[in-house]
N, C-alpha and C positions, 0 to 999 in steps of 0.2 A: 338151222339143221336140228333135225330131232331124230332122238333113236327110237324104236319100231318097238311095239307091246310085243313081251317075250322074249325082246334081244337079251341078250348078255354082253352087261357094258364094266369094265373097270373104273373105279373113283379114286380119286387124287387130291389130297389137301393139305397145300402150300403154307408157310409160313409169311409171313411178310416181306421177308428180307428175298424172298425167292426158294428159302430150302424146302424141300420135301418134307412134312409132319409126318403124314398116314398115308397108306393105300389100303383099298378093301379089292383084293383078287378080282370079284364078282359082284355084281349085282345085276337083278331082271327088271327088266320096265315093265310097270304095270299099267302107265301111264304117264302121256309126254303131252304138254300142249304150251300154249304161248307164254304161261307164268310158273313153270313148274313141271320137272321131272320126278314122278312116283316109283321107287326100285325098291324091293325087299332085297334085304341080304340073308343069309340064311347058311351056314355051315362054310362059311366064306371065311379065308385067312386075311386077316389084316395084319400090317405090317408099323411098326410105330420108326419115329426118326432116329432112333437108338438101334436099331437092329430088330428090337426082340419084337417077336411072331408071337400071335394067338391065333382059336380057330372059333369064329362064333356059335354059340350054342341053341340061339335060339332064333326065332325069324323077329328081324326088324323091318318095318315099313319107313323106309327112308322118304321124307321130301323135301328136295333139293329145289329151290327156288332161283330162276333168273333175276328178277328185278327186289328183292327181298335181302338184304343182308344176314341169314340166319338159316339154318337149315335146322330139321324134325326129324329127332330119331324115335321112334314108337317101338318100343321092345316090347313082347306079350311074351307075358311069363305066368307059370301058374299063381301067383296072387295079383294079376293083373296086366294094366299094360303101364307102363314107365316110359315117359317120354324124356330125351335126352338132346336139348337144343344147342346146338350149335353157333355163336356170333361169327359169321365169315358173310365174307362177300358173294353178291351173287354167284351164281352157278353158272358154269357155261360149260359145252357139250361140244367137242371138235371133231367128232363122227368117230373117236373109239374109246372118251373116256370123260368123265365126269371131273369138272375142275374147279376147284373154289380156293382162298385164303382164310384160314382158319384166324380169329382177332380175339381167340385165348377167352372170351369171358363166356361160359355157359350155364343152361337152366335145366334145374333138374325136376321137375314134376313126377309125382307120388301118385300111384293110383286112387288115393285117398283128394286129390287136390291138393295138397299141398306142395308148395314149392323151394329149392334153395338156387341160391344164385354161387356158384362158382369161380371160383380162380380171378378173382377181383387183383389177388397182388401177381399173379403173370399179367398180368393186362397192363398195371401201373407200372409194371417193368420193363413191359416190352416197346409199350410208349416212347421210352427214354432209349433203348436198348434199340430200336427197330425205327426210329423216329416218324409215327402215325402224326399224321396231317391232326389239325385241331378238327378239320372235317370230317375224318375216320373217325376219331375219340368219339364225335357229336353222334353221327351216323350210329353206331357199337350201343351208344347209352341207350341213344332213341329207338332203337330196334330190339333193344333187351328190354326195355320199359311196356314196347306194343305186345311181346312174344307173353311176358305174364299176365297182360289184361287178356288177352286172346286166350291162356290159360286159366286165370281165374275165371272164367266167363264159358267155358269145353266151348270155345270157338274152334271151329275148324283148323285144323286139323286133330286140333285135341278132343276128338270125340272115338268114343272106344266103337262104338257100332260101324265107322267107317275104317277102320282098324282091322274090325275083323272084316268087314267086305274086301278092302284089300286083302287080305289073307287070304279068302276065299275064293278072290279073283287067284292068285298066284294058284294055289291049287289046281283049278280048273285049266291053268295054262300048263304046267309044270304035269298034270296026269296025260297029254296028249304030246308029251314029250319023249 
């Protein structure tokens, strides 16, 4: 099951243990196919596991991977675009909301290239605290290790010019709305 370019889908992301982390109210599909659902978020409340609400300010081009342990957040901002990845588990789509396990460790990419890795001690806590399989730990490492070759290297999806075509696609969808 895939959601339809233009829908409006909400996303969901879990803890391990089963709790709720995030929601994002909204997100449009800009694109859905067998490896990967494409949604900007864009002036969207997101909700964190604590209660407290924000409201996003700017457009992000999210991509949400099935068979990929990590999900791509693309924020364009004026001194660039900043990508903001995610280590969770694939993604799956139950015809009204986007659903994944968030595994705490992320990569932060600079418009500049450069990059930092994130939350190393929630990861080594949650470990112990949430008891990940030696095959999650394995999977987490090796998918954060591919996520910044694929960064150092503007591999796909790390390319700004496809960034702004999604943007541009959203546009063109969102002006006949």
């Amino acid at each position: 099951m895939k959601p339809k370019v233009g829908e409006v889908i909400y996303v969901q992301s879990y803890k391990h243990d089963g709790s709720l982390h995030r929601t994002w109210s909204s997100g449009t599909v800009l694109s859905a196919d067998d490896e990967k659902i494409v949604l900007i978020t864009y002036k969207t409340w997101v909700v964190e596991s604590d209660g407290r609400r924000w409201f996003t300010r700017e457009p992000a081009i999210c991509f949400y991977y099935l068979n990929r342990w990590y999900n791509v957040i693309a924020m364009i901002r004026a001194k660039g675009v900043y990508y903001y990845c995610n280590l969770a588990s694939p993604s799956v789509y139950d015809g009204e909301s986007l659903k994944n396990i968030d595994y705490d460790l992320d990569v932060k990419v600079f418009p500049d290239g450069k990059y930092i890795i994130l939350d190393e001690d929630e990861f080594e806590l949650h470990q112990k605290k949430m008891h990940y399989s030696e095959s999650i730990i394995r999977i987490v490492e090796d998918e954060k290790n591919r996520l910044v070759e694929l960064a150092k290297h503007k591999e796909y999806p790390f390319k700004d010019d496809t960034i702004h075509r999604y943007f541009d696609k959203y546009l063109s969808i969102h002006e006949f709305k």
